[in-house]
C-alpha positions as semicolon CSV with decimal commas, in nm:
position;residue;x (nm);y (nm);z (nm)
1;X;2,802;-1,601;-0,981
2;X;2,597;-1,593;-1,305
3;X;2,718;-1,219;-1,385
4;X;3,063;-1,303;-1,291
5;X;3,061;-1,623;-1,542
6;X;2,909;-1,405;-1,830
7;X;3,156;-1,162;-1,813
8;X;3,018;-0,898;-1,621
9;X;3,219;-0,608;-1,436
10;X;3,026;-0,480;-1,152
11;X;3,319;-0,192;-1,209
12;X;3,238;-0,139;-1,559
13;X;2,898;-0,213;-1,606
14;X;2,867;-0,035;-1,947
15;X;3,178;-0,305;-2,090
16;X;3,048;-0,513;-2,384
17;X;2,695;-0,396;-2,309
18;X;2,467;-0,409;-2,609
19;X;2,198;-0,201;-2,549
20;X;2,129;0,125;-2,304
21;X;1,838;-0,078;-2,139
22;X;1,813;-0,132;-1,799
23;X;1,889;0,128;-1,462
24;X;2,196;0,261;-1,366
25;X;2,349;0,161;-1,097
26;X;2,168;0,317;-0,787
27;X;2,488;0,481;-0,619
28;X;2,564;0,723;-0,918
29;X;2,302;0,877;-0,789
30;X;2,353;0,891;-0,393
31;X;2,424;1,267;-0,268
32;X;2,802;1,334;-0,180
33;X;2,756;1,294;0,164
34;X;2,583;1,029;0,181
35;X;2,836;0,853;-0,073
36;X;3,075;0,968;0,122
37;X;2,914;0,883;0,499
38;X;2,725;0,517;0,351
39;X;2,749;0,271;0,638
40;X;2,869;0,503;0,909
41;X;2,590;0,668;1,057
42;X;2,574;0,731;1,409
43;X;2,215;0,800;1,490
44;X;1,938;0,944;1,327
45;X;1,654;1,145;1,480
46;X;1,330;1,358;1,384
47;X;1,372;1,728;1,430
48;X;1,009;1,805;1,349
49;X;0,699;1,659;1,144
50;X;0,877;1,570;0,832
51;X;1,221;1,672;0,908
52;X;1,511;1,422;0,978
53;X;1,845;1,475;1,024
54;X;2,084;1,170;1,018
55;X;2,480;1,215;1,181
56;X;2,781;1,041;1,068
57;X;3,099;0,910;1,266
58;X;3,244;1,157;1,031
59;X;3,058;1,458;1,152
60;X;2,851;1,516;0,844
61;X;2,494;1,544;0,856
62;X;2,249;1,555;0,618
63;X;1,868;1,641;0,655
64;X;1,587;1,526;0,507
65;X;1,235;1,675;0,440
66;X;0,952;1,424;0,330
67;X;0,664;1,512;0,186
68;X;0,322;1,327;0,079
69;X;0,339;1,212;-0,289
70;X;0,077;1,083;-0,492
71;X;0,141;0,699;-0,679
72;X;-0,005;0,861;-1,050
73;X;0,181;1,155;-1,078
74;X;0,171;1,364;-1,430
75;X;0,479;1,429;-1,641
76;X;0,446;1,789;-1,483
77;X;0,446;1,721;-1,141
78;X;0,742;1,522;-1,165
79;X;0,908;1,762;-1,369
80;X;0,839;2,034;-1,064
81;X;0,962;1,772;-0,844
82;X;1,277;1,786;-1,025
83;X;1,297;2,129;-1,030
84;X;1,256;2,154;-0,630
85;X;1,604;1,887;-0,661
86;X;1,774;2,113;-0,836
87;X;1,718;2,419;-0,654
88;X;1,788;2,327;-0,296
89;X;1,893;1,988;-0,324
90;X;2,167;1,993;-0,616
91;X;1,950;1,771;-0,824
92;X;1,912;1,469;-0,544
93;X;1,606;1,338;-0,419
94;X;1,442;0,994;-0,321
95;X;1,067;0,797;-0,369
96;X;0,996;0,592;-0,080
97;X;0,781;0,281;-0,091
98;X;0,483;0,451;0,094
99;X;0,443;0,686;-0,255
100;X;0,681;1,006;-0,017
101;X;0,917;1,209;-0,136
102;X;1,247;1,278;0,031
103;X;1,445;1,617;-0,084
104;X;1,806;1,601;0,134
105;X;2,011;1,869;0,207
106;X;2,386;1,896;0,368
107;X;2,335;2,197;0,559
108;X;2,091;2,253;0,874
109;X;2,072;2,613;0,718
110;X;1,890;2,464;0,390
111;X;1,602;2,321;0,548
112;X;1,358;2,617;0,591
113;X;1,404;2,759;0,283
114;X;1,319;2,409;0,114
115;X;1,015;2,416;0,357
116;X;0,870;2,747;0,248
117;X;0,903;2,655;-0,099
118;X;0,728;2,289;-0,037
119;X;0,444;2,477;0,156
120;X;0,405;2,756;-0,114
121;X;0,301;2,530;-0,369
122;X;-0,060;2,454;-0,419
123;X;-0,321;2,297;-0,668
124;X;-0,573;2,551;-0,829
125;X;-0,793;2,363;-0,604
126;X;-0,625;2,519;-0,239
127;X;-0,501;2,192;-0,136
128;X;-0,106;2,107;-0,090
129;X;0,098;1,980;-0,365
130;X;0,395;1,881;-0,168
131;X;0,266;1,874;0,208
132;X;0,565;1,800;0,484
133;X;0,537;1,538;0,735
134;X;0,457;1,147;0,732
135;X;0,701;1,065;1,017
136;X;0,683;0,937;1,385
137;X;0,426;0,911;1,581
138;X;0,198;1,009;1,304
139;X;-0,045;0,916;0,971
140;X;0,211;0,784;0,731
141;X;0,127;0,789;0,359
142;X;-0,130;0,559;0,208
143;X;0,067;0,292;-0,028
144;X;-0,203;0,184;-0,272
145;X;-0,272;-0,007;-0,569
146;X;-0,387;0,113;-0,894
147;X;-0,778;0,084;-0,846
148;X;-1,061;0,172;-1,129
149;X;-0,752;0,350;-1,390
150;X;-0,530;0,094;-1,431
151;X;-0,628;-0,239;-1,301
152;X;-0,870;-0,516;-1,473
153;X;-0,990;-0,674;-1,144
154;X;-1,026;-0,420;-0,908
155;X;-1,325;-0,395;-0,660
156;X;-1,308;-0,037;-0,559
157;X;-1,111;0,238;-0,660
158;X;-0,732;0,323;-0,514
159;X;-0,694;0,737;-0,574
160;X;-1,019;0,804;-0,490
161;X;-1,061;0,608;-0,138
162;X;-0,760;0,701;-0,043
163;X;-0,748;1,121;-0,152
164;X;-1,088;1,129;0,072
165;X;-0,906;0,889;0,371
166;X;-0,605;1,127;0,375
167;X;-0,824;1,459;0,346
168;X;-0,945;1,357;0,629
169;X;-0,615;1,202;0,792
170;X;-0,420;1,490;0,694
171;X;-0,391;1,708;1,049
172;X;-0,233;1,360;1,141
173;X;-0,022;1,337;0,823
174;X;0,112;1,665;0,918
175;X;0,195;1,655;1,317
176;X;0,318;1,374;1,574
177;X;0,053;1,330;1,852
178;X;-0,053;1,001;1,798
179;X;0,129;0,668;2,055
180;X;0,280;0,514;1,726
181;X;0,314;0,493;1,401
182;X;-0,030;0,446;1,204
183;X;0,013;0,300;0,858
184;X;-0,309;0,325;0,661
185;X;-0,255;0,083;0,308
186;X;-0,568;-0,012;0,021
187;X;-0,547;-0,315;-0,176
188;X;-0,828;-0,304;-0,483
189;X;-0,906;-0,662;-0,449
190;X;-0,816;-0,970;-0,283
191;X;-0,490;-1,024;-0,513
192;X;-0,339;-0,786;-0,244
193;X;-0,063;-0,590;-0,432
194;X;-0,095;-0,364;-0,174
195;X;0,041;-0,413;0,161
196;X;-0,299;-0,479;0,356
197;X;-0,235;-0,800;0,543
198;X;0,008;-0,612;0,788
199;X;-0,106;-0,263;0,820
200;X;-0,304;-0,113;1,140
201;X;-0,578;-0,006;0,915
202;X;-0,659;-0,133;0,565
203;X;-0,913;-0,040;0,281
204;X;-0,932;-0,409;0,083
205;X;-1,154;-0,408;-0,225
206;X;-1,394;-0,676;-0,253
207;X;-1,574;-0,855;-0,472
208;X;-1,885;-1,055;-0,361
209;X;-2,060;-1,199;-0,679
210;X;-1,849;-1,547;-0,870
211;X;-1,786;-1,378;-1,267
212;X;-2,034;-1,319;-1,560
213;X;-2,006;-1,578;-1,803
214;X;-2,017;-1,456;-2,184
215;X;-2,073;-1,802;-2,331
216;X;-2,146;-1,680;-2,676
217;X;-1,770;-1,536;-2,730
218;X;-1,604;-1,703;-2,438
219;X;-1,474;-2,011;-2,690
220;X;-1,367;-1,719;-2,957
221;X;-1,167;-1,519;-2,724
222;X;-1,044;-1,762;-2,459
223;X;-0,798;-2,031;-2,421
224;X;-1,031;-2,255;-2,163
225;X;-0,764;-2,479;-2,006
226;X;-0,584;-2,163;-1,918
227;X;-0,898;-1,954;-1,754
228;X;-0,947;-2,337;-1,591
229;X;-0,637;-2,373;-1,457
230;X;-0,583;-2,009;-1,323
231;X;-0,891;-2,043;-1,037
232;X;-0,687;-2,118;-0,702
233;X;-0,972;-2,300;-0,576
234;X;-1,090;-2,517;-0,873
235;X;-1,438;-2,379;-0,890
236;X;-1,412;-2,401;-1,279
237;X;-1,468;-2,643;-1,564
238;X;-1,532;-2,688;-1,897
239;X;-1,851;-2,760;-2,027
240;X;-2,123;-2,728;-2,342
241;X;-2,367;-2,402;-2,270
242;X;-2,691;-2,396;-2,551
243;X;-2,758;-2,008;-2,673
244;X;-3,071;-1,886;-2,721
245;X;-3,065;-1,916;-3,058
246;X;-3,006;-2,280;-3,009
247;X;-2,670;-2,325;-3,081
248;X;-2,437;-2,542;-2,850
249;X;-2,077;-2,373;-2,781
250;X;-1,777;-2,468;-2,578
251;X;-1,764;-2,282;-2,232
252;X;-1,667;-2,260;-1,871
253;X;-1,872;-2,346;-1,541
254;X;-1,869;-2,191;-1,216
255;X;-1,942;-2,395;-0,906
256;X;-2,022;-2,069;-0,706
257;X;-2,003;-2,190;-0,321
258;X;-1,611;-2,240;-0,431
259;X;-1,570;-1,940;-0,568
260;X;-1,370;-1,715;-0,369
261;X;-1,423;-1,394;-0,598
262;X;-1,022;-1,331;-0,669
263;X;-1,083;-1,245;-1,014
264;X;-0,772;-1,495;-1,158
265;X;-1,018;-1,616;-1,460
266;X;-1,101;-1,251;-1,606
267;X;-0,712;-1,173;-1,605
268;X;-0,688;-1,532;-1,781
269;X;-1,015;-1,451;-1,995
270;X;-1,209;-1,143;-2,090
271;X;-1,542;-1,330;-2,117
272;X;-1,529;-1,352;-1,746
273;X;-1,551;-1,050;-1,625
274;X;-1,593;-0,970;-1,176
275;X;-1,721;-0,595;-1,174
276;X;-2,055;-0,543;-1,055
277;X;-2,193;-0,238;-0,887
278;X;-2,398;-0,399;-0,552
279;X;-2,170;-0,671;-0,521
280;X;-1,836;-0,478;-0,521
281;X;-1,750;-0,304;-0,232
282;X;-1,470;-0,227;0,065
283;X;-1,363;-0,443;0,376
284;X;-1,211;-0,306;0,659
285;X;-0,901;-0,431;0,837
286;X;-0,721;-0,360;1,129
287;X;-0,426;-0,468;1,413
288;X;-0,142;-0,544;1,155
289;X;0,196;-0,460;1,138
290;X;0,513;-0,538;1,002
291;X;0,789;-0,406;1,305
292;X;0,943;-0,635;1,551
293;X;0,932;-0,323;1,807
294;X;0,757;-0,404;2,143
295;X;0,587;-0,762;1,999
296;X;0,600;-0,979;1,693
297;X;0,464;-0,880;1,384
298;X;0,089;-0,902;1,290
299;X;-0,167;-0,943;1,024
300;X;-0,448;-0,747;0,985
301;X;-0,829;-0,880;1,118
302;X;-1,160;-0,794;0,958
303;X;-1,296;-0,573;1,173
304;X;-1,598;-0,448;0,887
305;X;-1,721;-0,687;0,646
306;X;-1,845;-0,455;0,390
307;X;-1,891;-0,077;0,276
308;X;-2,064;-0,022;-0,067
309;X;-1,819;0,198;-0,297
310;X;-1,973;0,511;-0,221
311;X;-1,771;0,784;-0,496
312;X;-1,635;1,033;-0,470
313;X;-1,586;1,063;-0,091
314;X;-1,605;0,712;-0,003
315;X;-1,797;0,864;0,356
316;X;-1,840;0,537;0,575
317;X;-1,541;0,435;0,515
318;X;-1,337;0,730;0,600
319;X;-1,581;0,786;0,898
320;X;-1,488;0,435;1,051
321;X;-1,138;0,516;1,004
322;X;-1,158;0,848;1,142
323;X;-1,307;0,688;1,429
324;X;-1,078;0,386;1,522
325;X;-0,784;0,608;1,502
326;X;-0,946;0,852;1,718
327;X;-1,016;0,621;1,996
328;X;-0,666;0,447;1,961
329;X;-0,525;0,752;2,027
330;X;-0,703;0,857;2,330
331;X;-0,653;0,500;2,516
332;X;-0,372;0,360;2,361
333;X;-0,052;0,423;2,571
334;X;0,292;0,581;2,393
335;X;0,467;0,345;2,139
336;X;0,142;0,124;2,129
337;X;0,046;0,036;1,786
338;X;-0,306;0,027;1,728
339;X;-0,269;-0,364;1,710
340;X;-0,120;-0,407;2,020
341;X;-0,356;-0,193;2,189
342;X;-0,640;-0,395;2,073
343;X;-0,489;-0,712;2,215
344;X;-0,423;-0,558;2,499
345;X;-0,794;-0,425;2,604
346;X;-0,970;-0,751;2,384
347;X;-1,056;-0,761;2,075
348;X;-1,434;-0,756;2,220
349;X;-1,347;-0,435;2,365
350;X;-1,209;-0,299;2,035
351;X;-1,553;-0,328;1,904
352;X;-1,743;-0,203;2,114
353;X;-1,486;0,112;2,129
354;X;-1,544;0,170;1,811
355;X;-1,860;0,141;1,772
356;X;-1,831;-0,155;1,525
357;X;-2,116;-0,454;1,483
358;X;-1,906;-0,800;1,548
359;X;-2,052;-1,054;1,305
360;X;-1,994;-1,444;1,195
361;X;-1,798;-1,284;0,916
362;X;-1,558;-1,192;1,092
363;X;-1,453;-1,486;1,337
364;X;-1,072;-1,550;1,314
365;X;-1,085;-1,946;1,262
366;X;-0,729;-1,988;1,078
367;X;-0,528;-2,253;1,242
368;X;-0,232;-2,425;1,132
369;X;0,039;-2,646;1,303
370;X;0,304;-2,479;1,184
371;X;0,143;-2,185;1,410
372;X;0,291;-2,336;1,737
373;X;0,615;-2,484;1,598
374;X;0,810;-2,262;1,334
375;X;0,965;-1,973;1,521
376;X;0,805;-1,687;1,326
377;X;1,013;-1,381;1,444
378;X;1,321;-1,227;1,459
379;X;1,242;-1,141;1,832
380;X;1,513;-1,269;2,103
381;X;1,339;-1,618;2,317
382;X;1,540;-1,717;2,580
């Protein structure tokens, strides 16, 4: 109601507008048919790895080939991107949320041509710039965070982590022979802007040292309330620190057995910075997942409680990976997400599948009453 009280025309949303700022609205740029077809679909189903063709009531299809993307793309990749739109797709295309892109075509007689012209593009380096597949029962795309280029708090890297995971994910990337879905996610630290608390397999940065305290600038560059009041489990307050040169300054301190590692205070204050090279490393996760299909949805367990950052090939943690989705697959049955099929054999017998050492860190004790009363799904009780 606030847009309709200020005037606003949903019909004419350039009226009165002051300023160019701000998207357009999302169905200028919809191809015809699916303008045309929007809320009348009759199915939808995967012709290949990659390839999806959706049917209206109207008789109209239109087919979609999805390829891997990358989350930092250069100016130049997107501009070939564009390119590919405008040569086979009359300039449409779509980013999903799992970094993919979709190019979508009317015509059934479209699609291999787009193909050979997605496959015939390559990096100096040999590998695939715009590799097709991603669907069904197969290695979706990693959806990561920003890691060591762009973030202030991270405790591993994003690009790096996950280009080694997916080189060696890729056959999977590429066909359909796995039971399920596997969705594969990184979060660079335990703020979690990635989606690792309900993927089957997560790389989760982590910090394990409180932060370095810069006393002698902290005061100068700081507001301390602030930094204070930004730690989510009060392990900060103020207090007077005495330099070595004997002068007393106004600072911040740590009571370390509450400090959870999150990294809050550096974003609030510079002088408190969380990077360290031994302490920072990767945590594995595992068993989440986000679809109602089959059972209710899941978070992710620890299932590894630490990998040193090991650039630029990351290999115990892609070798782990490698392996749990290698052993889901052969005793897993069809439409059984890796979840699922670890609650169905045990979670003891997940370990010791996977070869993975079960320690005290990684003993599930939440608990909360609103566990066992608030219905938590959208799944049918009778």
């Amino acid at each position: 109601m606030a847009f309709v009280s200020s005037g606003y025309n949903p019909a004419k949303p350039m009226e009165n507008r002051i300023t160019d700022i701000g998207p357009r609205k999302y169905d200028e740029f919809y191809p015809p048919v699916i303008k045309k077809n929007k809320g009348k679909w009759l199915y939808h189903e995967i012709l290949q790895p990659g390839v999806l063709v959706h049917v209206a009531e109207s008789g109209d299809e239109v087919y979609t080939v999805r390829v891997g993307g990358i989350r930092l793309m250069s100016v130049s990749l997107i501009r070939e991107v564009c390119d590919i739109a405008d040569k086979h797709c009359d300039g449409h295309l779509r980013f999903t949320t799992r970094n993919n892109i979709e190019f979508m075509v009317d015509s059934k007689d479209k699609v291999q041509p787009l193909i050979d012209d997605l496959e015939s593009r390559k990096f100096k380096g040999g590998s695939f710039k715009f590799p097709v597949g991603g669907t069904g029962a197969g290695v979706t795309n990693i959806v990561h965070t920003q890691g060591w280029i762009h973030c202030h708090t991270p405790a591993t890297d994003a690009s790096g982590p996950v280009k080694a995971t997916m080189d060696v994910l890729f056959d999977d990337f590429k066909s359909m022979r796995l039971p399920a879905q596997m969705r594969v996610s990184l979060a660079c630290c335990l703020n979690m802007c990635g989606a690792v608390h309900c993927s089957d397999i997560a790389i989760l940065g982590y910090h394990r040292k409180p932060p370095l305290m810069d006393h002698e600038y902290l005061d100068k560059m700081c507001e301390i309330p602030l930094a204070i009041s930004s730690c989510p489990t009060a392990a900060l307050k103020p207090g007077k620190v005495e330099l070595a040169d004997g002068t007393s300054v106004k600072s911040i301190m740590v009571n370390e057995p509450r400090c959870m590692f999150c990294g809050n205070c550096y974003t609030m204050c510079p002088s408190m910075p969380l990077a360290d090279t031994e302490g920072d490393g990767i945590v594995i996760m595992a068993g989440g997942k986000v679809s109602n299909r089959i059972s209710a949805p899941k978070f992710s367990k620890v299932v590894v409680a630490f990998f040193p950052n090991e650039a630029p090939r990351w290999p115990q943690t892609t070798d782990c990976i490698k392996k749990m989705i290698e052993v889901w697959a052969a005793d897993a049955n069809k439409y059984e997400r890796l979840g699922e099929w670890a609650e169905r054999i045990g979670w003891e017998r997940f370990f010791e599948k996977c070869e993975l050492e079960f320690t005290h860190h990684l003993i599930d004790d939440f608990r909360d009453p609103a566990y066992y009363t608030w219905r938590q799904t959208t799944q049918f009780k009778f």
